[in-house]
C-alpha positions in Angstrom: 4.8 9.1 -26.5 1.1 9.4 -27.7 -1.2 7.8 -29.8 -2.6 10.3 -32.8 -6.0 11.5 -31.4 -7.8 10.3 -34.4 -6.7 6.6 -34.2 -7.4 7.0 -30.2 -11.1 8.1 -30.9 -11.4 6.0 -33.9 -10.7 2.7 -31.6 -12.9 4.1 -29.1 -15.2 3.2 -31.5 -14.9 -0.4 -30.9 -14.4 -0.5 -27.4 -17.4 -1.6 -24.9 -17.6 0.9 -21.8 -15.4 -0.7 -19.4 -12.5 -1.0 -21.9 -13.2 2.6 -23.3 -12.8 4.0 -19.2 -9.8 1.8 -18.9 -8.5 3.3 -21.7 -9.4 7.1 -20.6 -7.7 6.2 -17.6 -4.8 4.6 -18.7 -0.8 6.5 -18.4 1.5 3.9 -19.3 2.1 2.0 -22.6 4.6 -1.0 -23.2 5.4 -2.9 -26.2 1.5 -2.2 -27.8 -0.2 -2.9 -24.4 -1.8 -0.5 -22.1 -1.2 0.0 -18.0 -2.4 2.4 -15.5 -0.6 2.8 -12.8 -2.0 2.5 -9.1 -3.0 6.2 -8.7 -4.7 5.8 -12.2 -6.6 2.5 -11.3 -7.6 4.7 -7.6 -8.9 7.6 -10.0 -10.7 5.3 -12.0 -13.1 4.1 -9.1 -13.2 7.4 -7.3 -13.2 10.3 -10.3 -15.8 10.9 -12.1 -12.9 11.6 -15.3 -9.1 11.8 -15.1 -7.7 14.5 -13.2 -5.8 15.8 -16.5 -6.0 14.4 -20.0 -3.9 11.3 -20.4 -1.4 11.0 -22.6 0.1 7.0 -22.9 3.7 7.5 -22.1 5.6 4.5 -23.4 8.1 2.3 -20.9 11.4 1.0 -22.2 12.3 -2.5 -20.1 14.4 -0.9 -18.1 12.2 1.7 -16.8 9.0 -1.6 -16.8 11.9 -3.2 -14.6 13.0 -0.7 -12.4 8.7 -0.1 -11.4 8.7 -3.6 -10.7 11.6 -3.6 -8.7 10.1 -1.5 -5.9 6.9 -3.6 -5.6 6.6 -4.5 -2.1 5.9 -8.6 -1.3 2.6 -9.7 -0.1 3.2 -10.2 3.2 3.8 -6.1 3.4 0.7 -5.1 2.4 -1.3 -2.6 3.9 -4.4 -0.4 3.5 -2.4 2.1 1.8 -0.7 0.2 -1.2 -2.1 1.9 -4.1 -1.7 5.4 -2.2 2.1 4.6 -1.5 3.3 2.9 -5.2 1.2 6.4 -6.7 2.8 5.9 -10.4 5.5 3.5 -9.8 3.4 0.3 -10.9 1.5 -1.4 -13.8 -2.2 -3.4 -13.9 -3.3 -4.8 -16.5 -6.6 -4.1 -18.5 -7.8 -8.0 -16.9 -6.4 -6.9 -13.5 -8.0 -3.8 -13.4 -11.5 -5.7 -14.4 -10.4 -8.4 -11.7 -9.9 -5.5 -9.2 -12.8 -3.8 -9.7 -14.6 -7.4 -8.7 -12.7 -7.7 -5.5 -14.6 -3.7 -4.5 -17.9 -5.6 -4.6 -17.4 -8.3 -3.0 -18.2 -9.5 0.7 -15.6 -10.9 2.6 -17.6 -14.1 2.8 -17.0 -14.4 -0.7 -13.2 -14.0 -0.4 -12.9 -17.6 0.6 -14.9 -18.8 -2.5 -12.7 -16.6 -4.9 -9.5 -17.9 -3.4 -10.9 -21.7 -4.4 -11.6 -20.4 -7.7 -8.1 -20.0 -8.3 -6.8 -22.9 -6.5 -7.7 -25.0 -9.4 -5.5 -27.8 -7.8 -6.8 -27.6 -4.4 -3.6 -27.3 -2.4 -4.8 -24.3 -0.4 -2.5 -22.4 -2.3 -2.3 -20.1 -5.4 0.5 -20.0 -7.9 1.1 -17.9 -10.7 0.0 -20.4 -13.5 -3.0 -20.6 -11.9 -3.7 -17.1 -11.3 -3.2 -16.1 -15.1 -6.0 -18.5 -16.0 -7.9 -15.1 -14.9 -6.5 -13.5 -18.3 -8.0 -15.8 -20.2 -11.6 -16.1 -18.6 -12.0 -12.9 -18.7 -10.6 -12.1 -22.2 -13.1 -15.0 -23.5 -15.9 -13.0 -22.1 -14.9 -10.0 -23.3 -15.0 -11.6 -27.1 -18.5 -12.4 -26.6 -19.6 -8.3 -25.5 -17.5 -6.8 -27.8 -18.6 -4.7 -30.5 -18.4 -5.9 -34.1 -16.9 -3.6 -36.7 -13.3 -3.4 -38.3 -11.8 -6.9 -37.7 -8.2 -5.1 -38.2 -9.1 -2.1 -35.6 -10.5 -4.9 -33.5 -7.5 -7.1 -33.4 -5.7 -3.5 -32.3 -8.0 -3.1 -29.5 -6.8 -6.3 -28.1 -3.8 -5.9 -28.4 -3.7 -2.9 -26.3 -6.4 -4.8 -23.9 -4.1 -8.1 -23.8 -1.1 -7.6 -24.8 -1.1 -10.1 -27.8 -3.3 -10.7 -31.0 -6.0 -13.2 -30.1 -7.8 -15.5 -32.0 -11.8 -15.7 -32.6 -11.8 -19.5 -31.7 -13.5 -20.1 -28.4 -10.9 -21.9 -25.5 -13.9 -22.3 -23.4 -16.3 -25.0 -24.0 -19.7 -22.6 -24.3 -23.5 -23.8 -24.0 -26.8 -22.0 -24.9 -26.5 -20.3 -21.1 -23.4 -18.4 -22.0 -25.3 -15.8 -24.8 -27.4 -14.6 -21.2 -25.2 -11.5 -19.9 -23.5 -12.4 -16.8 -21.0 -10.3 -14.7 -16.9 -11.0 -15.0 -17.2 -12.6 -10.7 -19.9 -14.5 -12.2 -17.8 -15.8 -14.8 -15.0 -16.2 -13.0 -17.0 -18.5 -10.7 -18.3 -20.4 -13.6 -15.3 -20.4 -15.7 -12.8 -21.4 -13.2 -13.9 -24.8 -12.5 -13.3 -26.1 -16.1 -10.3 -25.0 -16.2 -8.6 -28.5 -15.3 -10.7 -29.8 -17.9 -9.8 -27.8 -20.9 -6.8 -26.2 -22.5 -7.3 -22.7 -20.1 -4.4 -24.4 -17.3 -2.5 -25.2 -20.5 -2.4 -21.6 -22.6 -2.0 -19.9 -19.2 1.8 -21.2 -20.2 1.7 -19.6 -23.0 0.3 -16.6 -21.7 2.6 -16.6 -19.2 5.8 -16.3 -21.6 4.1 -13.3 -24.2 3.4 -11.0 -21.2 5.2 -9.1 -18.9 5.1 -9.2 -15.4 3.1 -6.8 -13.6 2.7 -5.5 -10.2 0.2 -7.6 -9.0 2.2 -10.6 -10.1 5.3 -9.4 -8.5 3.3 -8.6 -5.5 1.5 -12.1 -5.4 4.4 -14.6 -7.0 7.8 -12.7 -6.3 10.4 -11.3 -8.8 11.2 -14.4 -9.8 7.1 -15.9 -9.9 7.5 -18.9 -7.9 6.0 -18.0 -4.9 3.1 -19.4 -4.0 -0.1 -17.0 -2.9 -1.9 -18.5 0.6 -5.3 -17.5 1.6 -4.4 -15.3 4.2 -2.5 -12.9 2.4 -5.6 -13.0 -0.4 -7.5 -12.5 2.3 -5.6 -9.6 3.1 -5.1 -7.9 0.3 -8.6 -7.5 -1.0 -9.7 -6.7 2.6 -7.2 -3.6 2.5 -8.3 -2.9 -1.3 -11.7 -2.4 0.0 -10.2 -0.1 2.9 -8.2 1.7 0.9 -10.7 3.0 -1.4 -13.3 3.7 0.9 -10.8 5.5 3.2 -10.1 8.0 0.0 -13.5 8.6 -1.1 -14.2 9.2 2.9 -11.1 11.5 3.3 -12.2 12.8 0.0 -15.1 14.5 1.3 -13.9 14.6 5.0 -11.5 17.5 4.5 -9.2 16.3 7.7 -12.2 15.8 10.0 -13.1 12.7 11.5 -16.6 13.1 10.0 -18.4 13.5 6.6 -21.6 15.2 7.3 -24.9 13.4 5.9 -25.4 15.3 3.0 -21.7 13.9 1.4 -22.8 10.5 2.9 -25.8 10.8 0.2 -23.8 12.1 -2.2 -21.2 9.1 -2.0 -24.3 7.0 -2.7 -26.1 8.4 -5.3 -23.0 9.4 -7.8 -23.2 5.6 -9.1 -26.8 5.2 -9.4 -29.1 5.4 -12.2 -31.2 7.8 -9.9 -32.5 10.6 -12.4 -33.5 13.3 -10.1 -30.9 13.2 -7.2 -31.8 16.6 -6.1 -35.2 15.2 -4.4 -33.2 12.7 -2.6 -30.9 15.4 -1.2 -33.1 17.9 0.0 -35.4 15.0 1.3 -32.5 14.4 3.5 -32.3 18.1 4.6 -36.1 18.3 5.7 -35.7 15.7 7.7 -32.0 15.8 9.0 -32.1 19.6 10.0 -29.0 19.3 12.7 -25.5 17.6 11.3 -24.3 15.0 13.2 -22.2 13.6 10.9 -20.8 9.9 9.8 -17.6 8.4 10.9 -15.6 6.3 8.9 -16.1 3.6 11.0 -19.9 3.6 10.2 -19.2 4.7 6.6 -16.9 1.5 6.4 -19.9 -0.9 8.0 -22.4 1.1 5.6 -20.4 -0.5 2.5 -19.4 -4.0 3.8 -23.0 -4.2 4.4 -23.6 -3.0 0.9 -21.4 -6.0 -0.6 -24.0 -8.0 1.2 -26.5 -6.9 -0.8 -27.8 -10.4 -2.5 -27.7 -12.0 1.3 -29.6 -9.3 2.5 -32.4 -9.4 0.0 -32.7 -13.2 0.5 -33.3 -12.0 4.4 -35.7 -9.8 3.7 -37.8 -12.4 2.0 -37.7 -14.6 4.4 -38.8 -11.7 6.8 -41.4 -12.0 4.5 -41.0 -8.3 3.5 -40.2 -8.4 0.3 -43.1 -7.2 -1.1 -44.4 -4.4 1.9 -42.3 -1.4 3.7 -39.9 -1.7 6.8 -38.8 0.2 9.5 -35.6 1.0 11.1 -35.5 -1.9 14.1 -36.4 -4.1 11.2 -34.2 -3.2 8.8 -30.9 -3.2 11.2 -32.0 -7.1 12.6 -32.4 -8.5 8.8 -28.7 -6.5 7.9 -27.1 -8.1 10.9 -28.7 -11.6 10.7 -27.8 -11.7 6.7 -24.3 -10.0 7.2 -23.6 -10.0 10.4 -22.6 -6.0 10.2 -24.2 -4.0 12.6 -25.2 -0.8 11.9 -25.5 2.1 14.1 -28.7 3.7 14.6 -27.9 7.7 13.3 -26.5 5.5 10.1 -29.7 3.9 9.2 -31.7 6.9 10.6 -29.5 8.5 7.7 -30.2 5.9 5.0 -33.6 6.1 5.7 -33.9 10.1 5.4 -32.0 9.3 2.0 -34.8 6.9 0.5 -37.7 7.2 2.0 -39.6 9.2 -1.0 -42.7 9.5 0.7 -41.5 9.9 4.4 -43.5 7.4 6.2 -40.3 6.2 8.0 -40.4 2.9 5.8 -38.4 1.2 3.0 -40.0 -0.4 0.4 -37.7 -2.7 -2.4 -38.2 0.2 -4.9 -37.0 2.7 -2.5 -33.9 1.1 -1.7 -32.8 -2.4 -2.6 -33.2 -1.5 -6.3 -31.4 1.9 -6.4 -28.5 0.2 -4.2 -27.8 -2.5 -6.6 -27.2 0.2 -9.2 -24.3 1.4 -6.7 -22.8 -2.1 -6.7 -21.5 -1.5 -10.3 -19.2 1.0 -9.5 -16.2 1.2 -11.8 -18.2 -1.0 -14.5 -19.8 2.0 -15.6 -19.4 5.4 -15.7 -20.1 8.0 -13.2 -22.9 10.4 -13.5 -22.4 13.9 -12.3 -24.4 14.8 -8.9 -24.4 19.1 -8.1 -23.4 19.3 -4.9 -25.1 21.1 -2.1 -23.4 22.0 1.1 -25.6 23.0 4.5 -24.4 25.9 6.2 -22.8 24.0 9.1 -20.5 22.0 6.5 -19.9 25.7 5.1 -18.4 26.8 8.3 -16.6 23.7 9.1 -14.4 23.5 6.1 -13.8 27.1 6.2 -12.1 26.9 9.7 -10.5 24.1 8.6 -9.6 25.6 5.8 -7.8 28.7 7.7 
């Protein structure tokens, strides 16, 4: 079943950008709302635009049940969930946003968003709690969303949600809450009041309009009364992060064990806001004439280093560089003391053939701090085509491959 193109184009409209790629993205419909499946949530994060048009095909309850019904507990989790359910599963439009959180996230932090859910502090999750999430995140998304049609607007949330909302705030806002703020930001924020307003209380509610989902069949059971402990969170956004590394990796890998430097710069420049990404590249050429190539292993410590980011600035200020260029020896101690990741030497050798514009084998905070926090909102906003290059040597090793 699909929506008339017209109505799909005219609700576009009055979508923000995150809901209008959800929507592109999105296979499955049931009973008004929107899904994507886990191969359409893995496309969304590593594609630049689905691999063939989508066309919302609408679920009965049986069929809803019978995907559900094959979602594997917690506790048999692994780094290749998403790859293994493919189609037979359903996230939500606030669990894809919530998902898309965990990607940037250090592990540090995993802790601090386990506590955020625990509103009760028993060192464990339950479902109640967890669907407070669906209403932080919908109250934030009331404050970006685009005026317009209040009819096409209360369609647009239905799809989003899943049920017709109303314009009267649940949370309790302040002056501070018109200053744009990211969704882990809110739910930081947010979370804490919820035992002191009505959120813990219309998460009932929620939880008896909606269907279940993956996620919560994965977290809570079939039957939702399991409880989620932090290990298992723990867990599961540890092998998220894997998961989707290891398919952009393998993306570009074709089989080897290596990506050469080339689609190393390319991984890191597709999210940016970098305008001309050609001087980057054949920066990197000039000065990275032999291909040694990255493993995943380095490529893995590259990005957990990455979701460091704010920790390692902070470093580098008190290294008192803030403001003047660094070298490599420098650079690797201030990663390591501000995330404890260590970094190989041919990696940062890399990074710094990337973005050091003016090859004086230094990084200043224009050259790379500010590009990389660009790449840290990956999945919030739309991919920008890069034309890629490929040096001979990677010519000749994907063609034996290939044969």
């Amino acid at each position: 079943v699909t929506e008339n193109r017209s109505d799909l184009e005219d609700l576009h409209l009055y979508a923000t950008p995150r809901e209008q790629r959800f929507r592109r993205f999105a296979s499955l419909e049931f009973e008004g709302q929107l899904y994507m499946t886990p191969n359409d949530f893995i496309q969304a994060v590593t594609s630049d635009e689905p691999k063939h048009a989508k066309k919302w095909r609408s679920l009965s309850k049986q069929e809803l049940n019978q995907i559900l019904m094959e979602t594997p507990p917690v506790w048999k989790g692994s780094s290749k969930l998403f790859r293994n359910l493919n189609e037979k599963g359903v996230i939500s439009y606030t669990e894809y946003l919530f998902l898309l959180c965990i990607l940037t996230k250090p592990h540090a932090g995993f802790r601090i968003a386990f506590n955020m859910f625990d509103t009760d502090g028993n060192e464990m999750v339950d479902k109640k709690e967890f669907l407070v999430l669906q209403e932080i995140f919908r109250k934030k998304n009331e404050k970006r969303e685009k005026r317009g049609d209040e009819e096409k607007r209360a369609m647009l949330r239905l799809q989003l949600y899943g049920y017709h909302t109303s314009t009267n705030s649940v949370l309790k806002t302040e002056g501070e809450d018109l200053v744009p703020r990211s969704y882990w930001d809110t739910l930081r924020r947010s979370t804490s009041q919820a035992l002191f307003s009505d959120l813990a209380e219309r998460a009932d509610d929620i939880s008896s309009s909606l269907s279940d989902t993956t996620l919560l069949i994965h977290f809570f059971g079939k039957k939702g009364k399991a409880e989620l402990n932090f290990e298992d969170f723990y867990r599961f956004m540890d092998n998220l992060q894997t998961e989707v590394l290891e398919i952009e990796f393998l993306s570009y890998s074709n089989g080897m064990n290596t990506i050469s430097e080339e689609d190393f710069a390319h991984i890191l420049l597709r999210y940016t806001n970098v305008e001309n990404t050609s001087s980057y590249l054949e920066n990197m050429r000039c000065s990275i004439p032999e291909e040694k190539g990255i493993t995943f292993d380095e490529f893995r410590s590259f990005f957990q280093f990455l979701n460091n980011l704010e920790d390692f600035t902070i470093a580098m200020q008190m290294y008192n560089f803030a403001s003047r260029s660094i070298g490599q020896d420098e650079f690797k101690r201030a990663v390591y003391v501000a995330t404890g990741v260590k970094l190989s030497p041919h990696l940062v050798n890399t990074v710094f053939k990337i973005f050091d514009v003016d090859r004086d084998d230094q990084l200043s905070y224009k050259e790379f701090i500010g590009i990389m926090k660009d790449r840290l909102n990956r999945g919030f906003r739309g991919y920008k085509p890069i034309q890629r290059y490929t040096t001979f040597k990677s010519c000749v090793r994907k063609e034996l491959y290939s044969r």
